[in-house]
N, CA, C and O of each residue as an XYZ file, in Angstrom:
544
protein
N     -37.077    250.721      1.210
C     -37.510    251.597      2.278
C     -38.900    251.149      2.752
O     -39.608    250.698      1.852
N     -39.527    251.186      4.198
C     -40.404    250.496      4.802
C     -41.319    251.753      4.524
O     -40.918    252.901      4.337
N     -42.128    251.479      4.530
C     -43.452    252.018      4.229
C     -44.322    252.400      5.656
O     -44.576    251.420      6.356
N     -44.702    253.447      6.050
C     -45.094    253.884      7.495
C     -46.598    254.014      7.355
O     -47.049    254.973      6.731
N     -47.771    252.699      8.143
C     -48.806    253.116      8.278
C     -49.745    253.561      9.124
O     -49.613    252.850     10.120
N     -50.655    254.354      9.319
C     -51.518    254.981     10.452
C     -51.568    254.094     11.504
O     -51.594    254.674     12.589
N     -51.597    252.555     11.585
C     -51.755    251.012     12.226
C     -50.955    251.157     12.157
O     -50.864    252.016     11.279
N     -49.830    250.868     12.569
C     -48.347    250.535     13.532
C     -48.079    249.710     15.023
O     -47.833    250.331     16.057
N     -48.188    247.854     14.945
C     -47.642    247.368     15.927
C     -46.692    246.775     16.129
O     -46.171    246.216     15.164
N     -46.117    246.659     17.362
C     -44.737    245.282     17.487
C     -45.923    244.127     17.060
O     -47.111    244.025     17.367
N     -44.951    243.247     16.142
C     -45.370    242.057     15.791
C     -45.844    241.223     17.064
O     -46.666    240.347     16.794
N     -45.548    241.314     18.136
C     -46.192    240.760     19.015
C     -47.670    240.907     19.064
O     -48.400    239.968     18.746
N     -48.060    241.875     19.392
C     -49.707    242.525     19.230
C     -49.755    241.878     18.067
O     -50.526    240.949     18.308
N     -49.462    241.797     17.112
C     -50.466    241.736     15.417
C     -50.380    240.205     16.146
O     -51.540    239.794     16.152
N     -49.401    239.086     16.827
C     -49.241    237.765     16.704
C     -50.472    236.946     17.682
O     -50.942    235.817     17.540
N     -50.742    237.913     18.620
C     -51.850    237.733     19.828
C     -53.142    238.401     19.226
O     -54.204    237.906     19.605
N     -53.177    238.992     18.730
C     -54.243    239.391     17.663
C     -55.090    238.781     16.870
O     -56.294    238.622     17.067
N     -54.246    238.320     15.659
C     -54.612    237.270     14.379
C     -54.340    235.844     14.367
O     -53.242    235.303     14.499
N     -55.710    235.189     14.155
C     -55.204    233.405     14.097
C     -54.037    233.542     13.362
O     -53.572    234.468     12.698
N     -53.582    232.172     13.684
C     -52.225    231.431     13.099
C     -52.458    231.802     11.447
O     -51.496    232.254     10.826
N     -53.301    231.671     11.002
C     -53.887    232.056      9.284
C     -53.502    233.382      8.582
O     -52.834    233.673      7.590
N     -54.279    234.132      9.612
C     -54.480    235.155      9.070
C     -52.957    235.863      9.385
O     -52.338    236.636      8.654
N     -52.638    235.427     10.485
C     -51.127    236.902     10.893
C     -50.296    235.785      9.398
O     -49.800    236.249      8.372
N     -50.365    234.803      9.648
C     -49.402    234.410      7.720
C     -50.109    235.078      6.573
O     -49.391    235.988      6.158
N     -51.230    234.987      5.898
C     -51.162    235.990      5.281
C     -51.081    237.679      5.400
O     -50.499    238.431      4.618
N     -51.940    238.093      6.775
C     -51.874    239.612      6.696
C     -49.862    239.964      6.579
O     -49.296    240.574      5.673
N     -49.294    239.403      7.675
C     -48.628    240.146      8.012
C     -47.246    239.424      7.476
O     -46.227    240.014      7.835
N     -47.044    238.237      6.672
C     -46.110    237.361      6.077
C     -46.381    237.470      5.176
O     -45.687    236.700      4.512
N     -47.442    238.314      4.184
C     -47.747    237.832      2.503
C     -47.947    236.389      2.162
O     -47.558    235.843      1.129
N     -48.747    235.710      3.375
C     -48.972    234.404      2.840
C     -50.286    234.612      2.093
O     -50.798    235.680      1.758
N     -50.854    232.991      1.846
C     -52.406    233.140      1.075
C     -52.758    231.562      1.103
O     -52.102    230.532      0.950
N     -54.123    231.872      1.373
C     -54.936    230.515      1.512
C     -55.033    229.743      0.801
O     -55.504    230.186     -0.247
N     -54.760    228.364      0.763
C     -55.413    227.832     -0.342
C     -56.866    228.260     -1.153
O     -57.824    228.818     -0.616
N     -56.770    227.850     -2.579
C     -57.706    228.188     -3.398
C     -58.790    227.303     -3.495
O     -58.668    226.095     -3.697
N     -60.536    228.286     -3.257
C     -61.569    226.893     -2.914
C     -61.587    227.022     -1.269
O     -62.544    226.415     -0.791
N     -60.831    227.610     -0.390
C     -61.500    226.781      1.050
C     -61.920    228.355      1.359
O     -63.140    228.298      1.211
N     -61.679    229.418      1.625
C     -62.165    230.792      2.241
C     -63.394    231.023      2.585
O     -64.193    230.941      1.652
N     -63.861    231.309      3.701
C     -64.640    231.210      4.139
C     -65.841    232.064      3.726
O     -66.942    231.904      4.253
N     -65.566    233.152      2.589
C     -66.234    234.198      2.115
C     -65.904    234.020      0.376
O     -66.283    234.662     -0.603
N     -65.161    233.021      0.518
C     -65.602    232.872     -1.402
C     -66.218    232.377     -1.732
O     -65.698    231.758     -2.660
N     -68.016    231.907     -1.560
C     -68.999    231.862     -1.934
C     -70.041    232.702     -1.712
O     -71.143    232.779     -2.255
N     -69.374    233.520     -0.552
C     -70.372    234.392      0.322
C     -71.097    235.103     -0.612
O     -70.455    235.445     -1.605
N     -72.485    235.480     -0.555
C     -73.187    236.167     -1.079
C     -74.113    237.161     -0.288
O     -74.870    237.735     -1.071
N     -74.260    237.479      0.799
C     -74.820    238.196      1.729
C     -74.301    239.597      1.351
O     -73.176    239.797      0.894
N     -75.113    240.432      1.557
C     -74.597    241.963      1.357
C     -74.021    242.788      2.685
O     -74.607    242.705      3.764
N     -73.045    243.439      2.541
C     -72.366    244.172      3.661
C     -71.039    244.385      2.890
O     -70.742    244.556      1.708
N     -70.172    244.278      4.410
C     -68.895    245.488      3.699
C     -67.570    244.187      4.483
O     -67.613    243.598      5.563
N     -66.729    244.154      3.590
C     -65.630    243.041      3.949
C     -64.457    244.395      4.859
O     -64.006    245.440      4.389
N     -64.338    244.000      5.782
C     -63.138    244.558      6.113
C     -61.893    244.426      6.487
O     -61.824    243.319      7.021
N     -60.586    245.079      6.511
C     -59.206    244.219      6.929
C     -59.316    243.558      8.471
O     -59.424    244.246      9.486
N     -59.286    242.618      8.458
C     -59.473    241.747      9.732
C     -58.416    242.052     10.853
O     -58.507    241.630     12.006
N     -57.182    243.008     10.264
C     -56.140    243.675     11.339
C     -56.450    244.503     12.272
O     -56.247    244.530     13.486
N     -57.224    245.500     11.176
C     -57.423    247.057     11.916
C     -58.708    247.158     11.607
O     -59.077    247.733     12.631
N     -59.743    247.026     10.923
C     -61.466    247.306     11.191
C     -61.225    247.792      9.805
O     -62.253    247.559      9.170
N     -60.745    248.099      9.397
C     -60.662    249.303      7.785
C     -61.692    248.871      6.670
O     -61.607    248.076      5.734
N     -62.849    249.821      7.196
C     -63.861    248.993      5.395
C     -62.723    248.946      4.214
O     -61.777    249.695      3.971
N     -63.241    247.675      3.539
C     -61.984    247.399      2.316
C     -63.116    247.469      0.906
O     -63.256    248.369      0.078
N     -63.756    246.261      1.024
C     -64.656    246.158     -0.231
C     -66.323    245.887      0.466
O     -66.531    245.261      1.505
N     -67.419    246.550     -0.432
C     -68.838    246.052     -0.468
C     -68.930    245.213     -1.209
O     -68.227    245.038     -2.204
N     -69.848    244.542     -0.818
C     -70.418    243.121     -1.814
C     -70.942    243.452     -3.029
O     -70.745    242.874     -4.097
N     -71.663    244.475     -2.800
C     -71.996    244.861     -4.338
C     -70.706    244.607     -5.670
O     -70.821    243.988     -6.728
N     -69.606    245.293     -5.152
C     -68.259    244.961     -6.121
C     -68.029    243.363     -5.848
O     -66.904    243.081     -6.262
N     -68.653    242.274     -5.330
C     -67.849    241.060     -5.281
C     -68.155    240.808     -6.167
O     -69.002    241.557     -6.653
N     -67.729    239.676     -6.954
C     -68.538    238.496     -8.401
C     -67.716    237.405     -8.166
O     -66.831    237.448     -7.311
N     -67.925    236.469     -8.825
C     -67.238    234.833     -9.070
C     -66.616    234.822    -10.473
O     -67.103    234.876    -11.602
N     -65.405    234.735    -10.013
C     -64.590    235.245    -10.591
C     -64.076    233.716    -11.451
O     -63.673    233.550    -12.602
N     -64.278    232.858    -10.443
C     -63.520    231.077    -10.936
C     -62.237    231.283    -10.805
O     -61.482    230.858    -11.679
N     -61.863    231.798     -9.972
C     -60.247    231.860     -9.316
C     -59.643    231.327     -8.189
O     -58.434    231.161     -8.024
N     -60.704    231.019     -7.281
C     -61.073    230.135     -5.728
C     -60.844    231.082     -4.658
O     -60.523    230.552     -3.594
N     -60.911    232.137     -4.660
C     -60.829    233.400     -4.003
C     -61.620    234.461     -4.187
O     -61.743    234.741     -5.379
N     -62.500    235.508     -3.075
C     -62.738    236.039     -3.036
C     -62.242    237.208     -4.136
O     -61.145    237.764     -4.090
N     -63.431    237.495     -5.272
C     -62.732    238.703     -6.097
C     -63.773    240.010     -6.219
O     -64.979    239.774     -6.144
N     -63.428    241.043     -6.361
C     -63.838    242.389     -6.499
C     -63.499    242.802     -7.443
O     -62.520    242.240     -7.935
N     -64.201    244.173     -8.326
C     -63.821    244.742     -9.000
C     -63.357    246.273     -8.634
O     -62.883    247.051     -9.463
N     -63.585    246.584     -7.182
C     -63.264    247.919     -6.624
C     -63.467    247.848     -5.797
O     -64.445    247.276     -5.315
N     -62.404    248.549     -5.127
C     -62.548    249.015     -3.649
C     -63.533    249.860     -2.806
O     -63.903    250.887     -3.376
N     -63.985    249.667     -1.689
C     -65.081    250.799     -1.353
C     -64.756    252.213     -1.349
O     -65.728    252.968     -1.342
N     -63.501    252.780     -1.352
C     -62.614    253.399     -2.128
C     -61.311    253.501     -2.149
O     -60.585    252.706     -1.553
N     -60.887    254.474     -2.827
C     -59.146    254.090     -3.324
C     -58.236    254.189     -2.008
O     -57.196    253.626     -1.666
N     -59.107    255.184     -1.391
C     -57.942    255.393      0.075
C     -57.771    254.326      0.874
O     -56.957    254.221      1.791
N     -58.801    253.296      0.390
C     -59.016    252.046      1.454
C     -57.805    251.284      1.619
O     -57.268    250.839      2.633
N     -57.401    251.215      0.047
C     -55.826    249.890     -0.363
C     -54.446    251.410     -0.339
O     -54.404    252.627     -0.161
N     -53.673    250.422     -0.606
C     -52.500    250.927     -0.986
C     -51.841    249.594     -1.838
O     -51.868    248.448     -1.389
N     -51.466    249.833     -2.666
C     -51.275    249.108     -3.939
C     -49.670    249.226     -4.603
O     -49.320    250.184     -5.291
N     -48.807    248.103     -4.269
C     -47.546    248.004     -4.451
C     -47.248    246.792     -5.443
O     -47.943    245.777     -5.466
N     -46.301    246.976     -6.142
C     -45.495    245.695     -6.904
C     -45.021    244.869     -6.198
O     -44.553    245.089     -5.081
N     -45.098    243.452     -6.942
C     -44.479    242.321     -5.735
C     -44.135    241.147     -7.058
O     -44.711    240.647     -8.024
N     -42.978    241.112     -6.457
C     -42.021    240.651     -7.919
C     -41.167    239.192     -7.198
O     -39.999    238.853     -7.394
N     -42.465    238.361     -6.119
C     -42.010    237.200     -5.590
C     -42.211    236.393     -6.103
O     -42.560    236.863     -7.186
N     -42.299    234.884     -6.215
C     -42.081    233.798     -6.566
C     -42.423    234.243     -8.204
O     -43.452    234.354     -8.872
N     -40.696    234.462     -8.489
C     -40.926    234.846    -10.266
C     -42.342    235.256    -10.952
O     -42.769    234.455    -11.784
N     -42.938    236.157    -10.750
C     -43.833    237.002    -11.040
C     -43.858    238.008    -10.614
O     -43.389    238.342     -9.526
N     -44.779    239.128    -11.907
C     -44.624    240.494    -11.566
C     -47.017    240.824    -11.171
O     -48.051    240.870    -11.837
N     -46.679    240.914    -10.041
C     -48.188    241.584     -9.776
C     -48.145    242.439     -8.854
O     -47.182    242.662     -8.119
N     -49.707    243.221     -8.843
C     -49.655    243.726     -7.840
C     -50.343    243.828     -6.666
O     -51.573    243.842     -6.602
N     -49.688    243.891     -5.842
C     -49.867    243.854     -4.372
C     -50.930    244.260     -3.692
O     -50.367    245.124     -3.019
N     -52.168    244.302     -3.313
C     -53.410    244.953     -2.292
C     -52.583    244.874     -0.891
O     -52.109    243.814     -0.482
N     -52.488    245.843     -0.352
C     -52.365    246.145      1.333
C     -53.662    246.764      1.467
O     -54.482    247.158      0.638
N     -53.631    246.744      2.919
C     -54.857    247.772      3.761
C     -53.899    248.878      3.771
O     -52.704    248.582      3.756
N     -54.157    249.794      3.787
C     -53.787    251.234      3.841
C     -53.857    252.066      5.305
O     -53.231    253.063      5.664
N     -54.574    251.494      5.800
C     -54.748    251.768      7.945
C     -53.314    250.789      8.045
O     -52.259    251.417      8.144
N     -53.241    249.253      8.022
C     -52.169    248.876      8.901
C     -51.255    248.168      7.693
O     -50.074    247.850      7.828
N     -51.787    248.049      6.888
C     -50.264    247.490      5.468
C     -50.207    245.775      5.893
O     -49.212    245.089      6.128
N     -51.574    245.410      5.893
C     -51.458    244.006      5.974
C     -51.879    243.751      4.650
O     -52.687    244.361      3.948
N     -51.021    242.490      4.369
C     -51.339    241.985      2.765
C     -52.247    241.336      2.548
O     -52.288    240.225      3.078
N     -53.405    241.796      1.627
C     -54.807    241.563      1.188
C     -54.786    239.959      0.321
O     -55.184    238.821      0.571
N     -54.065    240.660     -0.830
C     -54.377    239.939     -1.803
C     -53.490    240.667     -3.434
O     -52.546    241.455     -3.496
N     -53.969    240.263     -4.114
C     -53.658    240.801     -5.796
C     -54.056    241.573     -6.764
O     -55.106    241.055     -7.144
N     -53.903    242.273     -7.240
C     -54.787    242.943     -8.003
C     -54.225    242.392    -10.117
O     -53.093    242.167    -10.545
N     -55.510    242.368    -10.846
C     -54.997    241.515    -12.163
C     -55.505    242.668    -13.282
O     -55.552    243.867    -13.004
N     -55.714    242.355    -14.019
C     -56.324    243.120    -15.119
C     -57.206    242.594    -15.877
O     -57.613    243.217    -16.857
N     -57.681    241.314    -15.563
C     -58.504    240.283    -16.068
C     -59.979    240.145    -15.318
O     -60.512    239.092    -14.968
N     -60.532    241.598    -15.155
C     -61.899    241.630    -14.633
C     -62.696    241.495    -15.149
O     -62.387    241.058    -16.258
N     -63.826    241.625    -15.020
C     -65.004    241.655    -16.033
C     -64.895    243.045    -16.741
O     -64.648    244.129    -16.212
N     -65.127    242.780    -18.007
C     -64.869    244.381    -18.927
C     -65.693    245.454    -18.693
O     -65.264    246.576    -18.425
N     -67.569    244.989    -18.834
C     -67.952    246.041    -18.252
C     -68.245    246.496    -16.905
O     -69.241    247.105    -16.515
N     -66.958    246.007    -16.083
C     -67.435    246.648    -14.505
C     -65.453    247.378    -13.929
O     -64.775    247.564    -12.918
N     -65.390    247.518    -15.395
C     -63.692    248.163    -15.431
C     -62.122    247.547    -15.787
O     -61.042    248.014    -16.149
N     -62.609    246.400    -15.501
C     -61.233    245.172    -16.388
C     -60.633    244.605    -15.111
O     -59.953    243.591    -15.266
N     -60.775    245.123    -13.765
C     -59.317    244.833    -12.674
C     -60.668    243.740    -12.186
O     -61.869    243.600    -12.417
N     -59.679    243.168    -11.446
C     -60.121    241.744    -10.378
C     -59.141    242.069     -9.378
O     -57.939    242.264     -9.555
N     -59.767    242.101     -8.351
C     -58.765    242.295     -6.777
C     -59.232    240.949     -6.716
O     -60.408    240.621     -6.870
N     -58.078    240.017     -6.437
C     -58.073    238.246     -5.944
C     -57.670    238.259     -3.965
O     -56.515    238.118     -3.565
N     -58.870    238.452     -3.004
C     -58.030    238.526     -1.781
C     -58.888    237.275     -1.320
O     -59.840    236.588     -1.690
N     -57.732    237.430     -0.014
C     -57.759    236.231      1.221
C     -58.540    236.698      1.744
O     -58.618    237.863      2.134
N     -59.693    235.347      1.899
C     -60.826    235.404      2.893
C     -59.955    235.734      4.947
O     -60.193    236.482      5.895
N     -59.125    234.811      4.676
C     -58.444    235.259      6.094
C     -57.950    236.403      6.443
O     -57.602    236.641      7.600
N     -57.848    237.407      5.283
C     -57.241    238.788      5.572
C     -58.554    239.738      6.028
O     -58.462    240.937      6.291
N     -59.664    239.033      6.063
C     -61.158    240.203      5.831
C     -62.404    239.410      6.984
O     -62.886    238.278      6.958
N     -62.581    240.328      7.738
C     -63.712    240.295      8.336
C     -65.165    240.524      7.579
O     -64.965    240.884      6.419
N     -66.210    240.445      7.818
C     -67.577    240.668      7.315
C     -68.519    241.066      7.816
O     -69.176    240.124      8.258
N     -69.074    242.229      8.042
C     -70.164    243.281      8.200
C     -71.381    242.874      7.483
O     -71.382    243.191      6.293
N     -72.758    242.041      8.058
C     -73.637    241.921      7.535
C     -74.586    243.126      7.595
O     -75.296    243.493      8.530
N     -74.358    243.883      5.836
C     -75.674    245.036      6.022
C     -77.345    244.360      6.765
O     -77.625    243.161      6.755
N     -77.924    245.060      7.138
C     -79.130    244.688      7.731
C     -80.148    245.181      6.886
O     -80.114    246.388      6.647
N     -81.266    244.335      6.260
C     -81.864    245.111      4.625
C     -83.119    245.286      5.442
O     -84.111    245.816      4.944
């Protein structure tokens, strides 16, 4: 059963919308190679957001280097932000990060975080996330 989100377009709009990149991962469950993202070294402070619909996703404060070649977090800016499903594709069981405004696919969520900042690692696509530079 399809899942109904607040963001709702004909794939046309999302296709005139999002580079060739990003509409494969947001809206195909694709994912970038590991090492090239344009925000997995990023260190600037602000707020990453779904690059579909505007939706704050994660602050930098939650980013770290994770050594995974992807952008990783340990939390969301909050829970309402994701919506979080099983995905049991290419013979594996993980789970799924969507945006929760339009249900474009983020990234992964693991259990292999840093211990004292809660245990989870969200692994997402730099192409799924825009970037909000806070102004200090």
């Amino acid at each position: 059963m399809k899942k109904y989100y607040p963001i709702d377009k004909p794939e046309s709009e999302w296709r005139a919308k999002l580079d060739e990149q990003s509409y494969k991962v947001l809206r195909e469950k694709g994912t970038e190679r590991p090492n090239t993202g344009q925000y997995y070294l990023n260190k600037e402070t602000g707020i990453y957001e779904c690059k579909g619909c505007g939706n704050d996703i994660f602050h930098s404060s939650a980013k770290y280097d994770s050594g995974c070649g992807w952008p990783a977090f340990t939390e969301p800016i909050s829970p309402k932000a994701i919506d979080v499903q099983m995905d049991y594709s290419h013979m594996m069981i993980r789970e799924e990060i969507l945006c929760a405004k339009c249900g474009g696919h983020l990234g992964h969520r693991f259990p292999d975080g840093p211990k004292d900042r809660g245990g989870i690692r969200y692994c997402i696509n730099s192409v799924s996330m825009d970037f909000k530079k806070e102004d200090q």
